[in-house]
C-alpha positions as CSV (number, residue, x, y, z in Angstrom):
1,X,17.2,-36.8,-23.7
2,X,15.5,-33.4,-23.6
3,X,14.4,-31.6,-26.3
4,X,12.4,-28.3,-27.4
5,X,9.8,-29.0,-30.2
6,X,8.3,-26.3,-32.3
7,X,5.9,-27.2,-34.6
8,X,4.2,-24.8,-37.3
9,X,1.2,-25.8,-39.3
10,X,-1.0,-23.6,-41.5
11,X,-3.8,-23.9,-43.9
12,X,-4.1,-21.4,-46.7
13,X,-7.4,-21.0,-48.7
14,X,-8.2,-19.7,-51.8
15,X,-11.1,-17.6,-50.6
16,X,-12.5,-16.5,-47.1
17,X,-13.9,-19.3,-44.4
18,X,-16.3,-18.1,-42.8
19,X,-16.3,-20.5,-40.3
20,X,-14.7,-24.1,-39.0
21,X,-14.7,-27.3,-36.7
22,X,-10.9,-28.6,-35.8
23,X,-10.2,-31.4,-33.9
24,X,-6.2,-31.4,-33.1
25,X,-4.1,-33.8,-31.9
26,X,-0.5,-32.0,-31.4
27,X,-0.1,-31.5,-27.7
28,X,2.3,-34.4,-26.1
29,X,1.2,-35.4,-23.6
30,X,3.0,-38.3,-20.3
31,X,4.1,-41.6,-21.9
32,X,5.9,-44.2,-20.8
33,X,9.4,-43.2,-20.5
34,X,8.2,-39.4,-21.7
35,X,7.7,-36.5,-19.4
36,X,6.1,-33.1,-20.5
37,X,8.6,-30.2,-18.5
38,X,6.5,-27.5,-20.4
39,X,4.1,-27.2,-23.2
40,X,2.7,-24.2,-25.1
41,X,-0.3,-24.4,-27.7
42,X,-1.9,-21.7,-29.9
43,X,-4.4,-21.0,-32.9
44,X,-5.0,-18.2,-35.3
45,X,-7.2,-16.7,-35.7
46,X,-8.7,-16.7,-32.1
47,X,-11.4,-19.6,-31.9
48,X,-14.6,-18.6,-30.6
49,X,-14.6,-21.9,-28.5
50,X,-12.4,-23.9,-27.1
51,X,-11.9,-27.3,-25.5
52,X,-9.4,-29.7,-24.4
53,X,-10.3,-33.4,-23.1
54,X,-8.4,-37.3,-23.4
55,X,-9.6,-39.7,-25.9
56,X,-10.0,-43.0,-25.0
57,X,-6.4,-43.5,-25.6
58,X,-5.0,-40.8,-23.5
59,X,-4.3,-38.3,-26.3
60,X,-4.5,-34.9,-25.7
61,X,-7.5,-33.4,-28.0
62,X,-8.3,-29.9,-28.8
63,X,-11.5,-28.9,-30.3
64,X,-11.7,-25.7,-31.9
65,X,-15.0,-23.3,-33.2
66,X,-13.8,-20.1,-35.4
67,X,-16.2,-17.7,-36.1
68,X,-13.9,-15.2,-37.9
69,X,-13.8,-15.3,-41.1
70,X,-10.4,-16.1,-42.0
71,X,-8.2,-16.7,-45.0
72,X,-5.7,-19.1,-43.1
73,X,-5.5,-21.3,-40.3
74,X,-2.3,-21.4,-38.1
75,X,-1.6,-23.9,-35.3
76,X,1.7,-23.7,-33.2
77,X,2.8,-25.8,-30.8
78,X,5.6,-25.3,-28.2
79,X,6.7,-28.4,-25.8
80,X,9.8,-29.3,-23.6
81,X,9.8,-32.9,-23.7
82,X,12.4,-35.6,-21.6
83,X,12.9,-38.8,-23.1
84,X,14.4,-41.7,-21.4
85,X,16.0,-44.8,-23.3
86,X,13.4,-47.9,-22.8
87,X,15.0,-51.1,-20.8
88,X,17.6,-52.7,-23.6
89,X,15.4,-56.2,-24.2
90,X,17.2,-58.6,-26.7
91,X,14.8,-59.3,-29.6
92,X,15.0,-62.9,-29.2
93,X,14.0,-62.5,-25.1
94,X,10.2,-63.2,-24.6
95,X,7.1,-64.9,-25.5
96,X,6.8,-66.7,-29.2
97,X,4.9,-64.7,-31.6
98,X,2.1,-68.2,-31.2
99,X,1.9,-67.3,-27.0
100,X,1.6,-63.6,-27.7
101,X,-1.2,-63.9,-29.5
102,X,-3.0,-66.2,-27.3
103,X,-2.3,-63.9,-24.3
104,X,-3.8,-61.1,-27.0
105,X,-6.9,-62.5,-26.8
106,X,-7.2,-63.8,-23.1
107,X,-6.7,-60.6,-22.1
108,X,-9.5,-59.1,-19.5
109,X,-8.0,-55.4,-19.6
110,X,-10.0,-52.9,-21.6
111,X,-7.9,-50.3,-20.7
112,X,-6.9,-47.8,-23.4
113,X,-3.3,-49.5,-23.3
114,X,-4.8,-52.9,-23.6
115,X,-3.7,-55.2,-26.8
116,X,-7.2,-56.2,-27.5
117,X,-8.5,-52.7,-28.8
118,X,-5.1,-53.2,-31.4
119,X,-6.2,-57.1,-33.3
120,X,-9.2,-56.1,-35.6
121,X,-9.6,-54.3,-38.5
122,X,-10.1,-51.0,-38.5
123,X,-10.9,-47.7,-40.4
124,X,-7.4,-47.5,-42.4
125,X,-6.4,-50.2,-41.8
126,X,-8.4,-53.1,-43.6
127,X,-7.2,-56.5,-43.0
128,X,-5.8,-57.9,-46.9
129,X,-4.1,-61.6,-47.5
130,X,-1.7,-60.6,-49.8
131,X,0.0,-58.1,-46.9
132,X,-0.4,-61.2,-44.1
133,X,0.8,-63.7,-46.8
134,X,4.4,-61.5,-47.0
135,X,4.4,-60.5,-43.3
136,X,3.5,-64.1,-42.1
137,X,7.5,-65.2,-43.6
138,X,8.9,-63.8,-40.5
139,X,6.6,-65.6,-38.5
140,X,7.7,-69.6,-38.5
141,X,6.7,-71.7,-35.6
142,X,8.2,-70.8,-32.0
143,X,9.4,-67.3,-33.2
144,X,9.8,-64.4,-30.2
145,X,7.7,-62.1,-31.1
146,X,9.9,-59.5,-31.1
147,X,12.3,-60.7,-33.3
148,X,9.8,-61.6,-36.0
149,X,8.0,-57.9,-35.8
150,X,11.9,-56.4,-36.0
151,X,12.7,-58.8,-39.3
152,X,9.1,-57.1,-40.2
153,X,10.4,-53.8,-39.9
154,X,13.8,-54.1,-41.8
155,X,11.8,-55.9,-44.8
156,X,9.6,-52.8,-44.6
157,X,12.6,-51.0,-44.9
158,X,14.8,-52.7,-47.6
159,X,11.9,-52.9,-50.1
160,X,9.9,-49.9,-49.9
161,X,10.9,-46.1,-51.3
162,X,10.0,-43.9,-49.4
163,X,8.5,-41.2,-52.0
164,X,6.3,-39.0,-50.6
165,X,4.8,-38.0,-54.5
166,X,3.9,-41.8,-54.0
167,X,0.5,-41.5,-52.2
168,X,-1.5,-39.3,-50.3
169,X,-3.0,-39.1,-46.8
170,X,-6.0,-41.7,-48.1
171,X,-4.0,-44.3,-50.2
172,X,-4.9,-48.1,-49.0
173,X,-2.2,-50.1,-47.3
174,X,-2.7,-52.2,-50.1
175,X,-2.3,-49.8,-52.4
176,X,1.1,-48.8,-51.2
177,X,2.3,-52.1,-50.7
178,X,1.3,-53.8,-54.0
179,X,3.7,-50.1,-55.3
180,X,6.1,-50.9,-52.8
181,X,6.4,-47.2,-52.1
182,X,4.9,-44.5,-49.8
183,X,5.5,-42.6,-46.7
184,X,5.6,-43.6,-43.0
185,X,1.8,-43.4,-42.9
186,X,1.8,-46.2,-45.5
187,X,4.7,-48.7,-44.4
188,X,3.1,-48.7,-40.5
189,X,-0.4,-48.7,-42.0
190,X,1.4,-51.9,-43.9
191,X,3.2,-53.7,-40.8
192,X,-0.1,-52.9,-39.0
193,X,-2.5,-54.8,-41.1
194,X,0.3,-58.2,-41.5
195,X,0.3,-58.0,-37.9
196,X,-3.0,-58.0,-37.3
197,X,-3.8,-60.4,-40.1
198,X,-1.6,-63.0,-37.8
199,X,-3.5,-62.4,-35.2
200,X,-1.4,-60.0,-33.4
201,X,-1.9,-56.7,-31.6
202,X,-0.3,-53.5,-33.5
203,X,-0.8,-49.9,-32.5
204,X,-0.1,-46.4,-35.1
205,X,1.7,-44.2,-32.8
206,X,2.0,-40.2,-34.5
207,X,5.1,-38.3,-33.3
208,X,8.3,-36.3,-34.1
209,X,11.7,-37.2,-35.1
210,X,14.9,-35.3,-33.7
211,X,16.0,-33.0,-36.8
212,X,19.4,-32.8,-35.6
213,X,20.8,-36.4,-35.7
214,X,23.9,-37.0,-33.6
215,X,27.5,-36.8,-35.1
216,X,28.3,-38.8,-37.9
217,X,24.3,-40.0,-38.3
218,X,22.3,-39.4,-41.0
219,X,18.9,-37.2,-40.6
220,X,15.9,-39.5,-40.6
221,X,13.2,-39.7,-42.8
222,X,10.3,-37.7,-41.4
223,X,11.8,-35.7,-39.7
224,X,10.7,-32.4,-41.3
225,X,7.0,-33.2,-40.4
226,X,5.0,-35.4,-37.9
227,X,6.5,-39.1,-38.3
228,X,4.6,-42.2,-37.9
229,X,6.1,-45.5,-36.9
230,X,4.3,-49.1,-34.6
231,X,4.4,-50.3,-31.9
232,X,3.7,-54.2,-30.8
233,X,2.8,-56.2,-27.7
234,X,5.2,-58.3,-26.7
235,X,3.4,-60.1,-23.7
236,X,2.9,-58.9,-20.3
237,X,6.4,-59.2,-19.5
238,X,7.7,-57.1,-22.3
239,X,4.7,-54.6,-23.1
240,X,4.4,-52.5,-25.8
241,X,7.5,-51.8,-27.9
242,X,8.0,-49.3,-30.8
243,X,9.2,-50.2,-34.2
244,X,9.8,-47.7,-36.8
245,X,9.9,-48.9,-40.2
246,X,10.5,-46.1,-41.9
247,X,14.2,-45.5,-40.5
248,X,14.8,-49.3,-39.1
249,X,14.8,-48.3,-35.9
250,X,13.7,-49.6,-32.1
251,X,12.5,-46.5,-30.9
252,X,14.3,-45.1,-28.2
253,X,15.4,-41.4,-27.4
254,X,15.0,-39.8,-31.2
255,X,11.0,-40.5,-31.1
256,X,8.8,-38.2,-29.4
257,X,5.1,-39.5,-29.3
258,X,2.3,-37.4,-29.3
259,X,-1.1,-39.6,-30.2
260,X,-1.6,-43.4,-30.0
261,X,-4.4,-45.2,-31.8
262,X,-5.7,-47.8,-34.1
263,X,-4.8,-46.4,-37.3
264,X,-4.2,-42.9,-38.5
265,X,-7.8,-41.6,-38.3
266,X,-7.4,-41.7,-34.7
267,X,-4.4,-39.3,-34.5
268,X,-4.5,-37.5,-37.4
269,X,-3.0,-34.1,-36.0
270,X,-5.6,-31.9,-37.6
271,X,-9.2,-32.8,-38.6
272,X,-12.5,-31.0,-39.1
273,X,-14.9,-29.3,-40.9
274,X,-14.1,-25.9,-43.4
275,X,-17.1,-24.1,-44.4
276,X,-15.9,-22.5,-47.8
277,X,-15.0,-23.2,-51.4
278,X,-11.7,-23.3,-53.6
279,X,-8.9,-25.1,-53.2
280,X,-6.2,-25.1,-49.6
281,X,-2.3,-25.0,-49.1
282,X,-1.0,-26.9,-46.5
283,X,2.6,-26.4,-45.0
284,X,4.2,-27.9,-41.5
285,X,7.1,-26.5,-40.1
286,X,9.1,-29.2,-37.3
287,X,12.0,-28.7,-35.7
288,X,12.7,-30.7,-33.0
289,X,16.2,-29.6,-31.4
290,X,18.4,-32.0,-28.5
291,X,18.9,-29.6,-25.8
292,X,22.4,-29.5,-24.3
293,X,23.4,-31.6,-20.7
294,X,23.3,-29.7,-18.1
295,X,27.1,-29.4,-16.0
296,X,27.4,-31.1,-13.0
297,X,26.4,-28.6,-10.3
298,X,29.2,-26.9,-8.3
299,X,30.5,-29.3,-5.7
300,X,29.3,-32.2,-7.0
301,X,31.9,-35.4,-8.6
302,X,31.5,-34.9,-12.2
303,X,31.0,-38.3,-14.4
304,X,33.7,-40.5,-15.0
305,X,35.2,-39.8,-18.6
């Protein structure tokens, strides 16, 4: 699937900013079963400095030094992305959940990939025995790992609103899941920490959401902003797979990944430091459109019907 992104986000302040630190995450970047054709990214006003690296994960990172001063803070991004549909893997294929996490911790790789950096606490993502207690009834003995995270996922799904007047960017997993409410920064913030209070590895993944759903689908939630969703280690055989609790979904060709990391604070798309007072606006613009086939070329036997 192919599709052209364009993503609007702007800060408004109350008064004048003289100057400010960003860090931004919101350049895709090659994934698994993701190519980049064409990307284009811009700031207003223009930043004094400017510097792109990888973090240790293999996210794209911008850091940004504005010396203007400046009543608003625009960041636009522009990307042709492919996405191909991941191997079909039936959820009760694989390693149990019990062998998965004994691989976890064998494992030699310290890679950015690797499923050890994904079993321990970490910033947002505290571990708490309540969420474990309710995430560890999908897990009975001999389980595939899969399977269990998937039952995970649809739980997530079936018994949380999504209500984004529920929390905020800072709200506790624990927090959101004793309201049973939240946002897709919350419910994989949630699977994340029963996962990983099991023993298990679980990675936050930050991305977009095709805002024009197929015929006769419904639009997913998220879409109209940068989505959040999880993805698990299966075992060596199987790799990492995405799970998005929010909509229910295996992710396939609708998700479009852009940073991969413990928890939220290490993809949060924009980060930094505003030197000014009074109070900001945020607004984010996505649209994230499914470009049409292209026609067989002239000459060539088109696909069967």
């Amino acid at each position: 699937m192919k599709y052209d992104i364009h993503q609007a986000t702007t800060y408004s302040y109350a008064s004048s900013v003289p100057v400010a630190r960003h860090v931004v995450r919101m350049v895709p970047v090659e994934r698994p079963n993701q190519r980049v054709v064409a990307s284009h990214f811009a700031v207003e006003p223009e930043p004094a400095e400017w510097t792109e690296t990888r973090d240790f994960f293999g996210n794209k990172v911008v850091h940004i030094r504005i010396e203007t001063p400046h009543r608003s803070f625009v960041v636009k991004t522009r990307a042709r992305v492919e996405v191909d549909a991941p191997p079909d893997i039936a959820a009760d294929s694989g390693p149990s959940w019990e062998e998965t996490r004994a691989a976890a911790n064998a494992s030699l790789d310290l890679s950015g990939r690797s499923p050890a950096h994904f079993l321990f606490p970490s910033p947002a993502v505290p571990l708490s025995p309540a969420i474990t207690e309710w995430v560890a009834a999908s897990f009975p003995p001999d389980r595939p790992m899969l399977a269990a995270c998937i039952e995970v996922m649809n739980r997530i799904h079936a018994e949380f609103t999504y209500d984004p007047r529920a929390t905020d960017v800072s709200t506790p997993p624990l927090e959101a899941f004793e309201m049973r409410a939240g946002v897709c920064q919350d419910f994989a913030h949630i699977m994340i920490a029963g996962l990983r209070g099991l023993g298990l590895p679980a990675a936050y993944v930050s991305g977009f959401l095709r805002t024009e759903p197929p015929p006769g689908k419904e639009r997913l939630q998220g879409a109209d902003a940068t989505h959040a969703w999880v993805a698990v280690w299966c075992g060596d055989a199987i790799g990492w797979q995405g799970l998005d609790p929010t909509n229910a979904l295996t992710v396939a060709t609708d998700h479009v990944v852009l940073a991969v990391g413990r928890d939220y604070t290490d993809v949060a798309p924009i980060g930094g430091v505003v030197f000014g007072s009074g109070r900001q606006k945020l607004k984010v613009e996505v649209d994230v459109i499914p470009m049409p086939e292209e026609p067989p070329r002239k000459g060539s036997a088109a696909p069967p019907a």
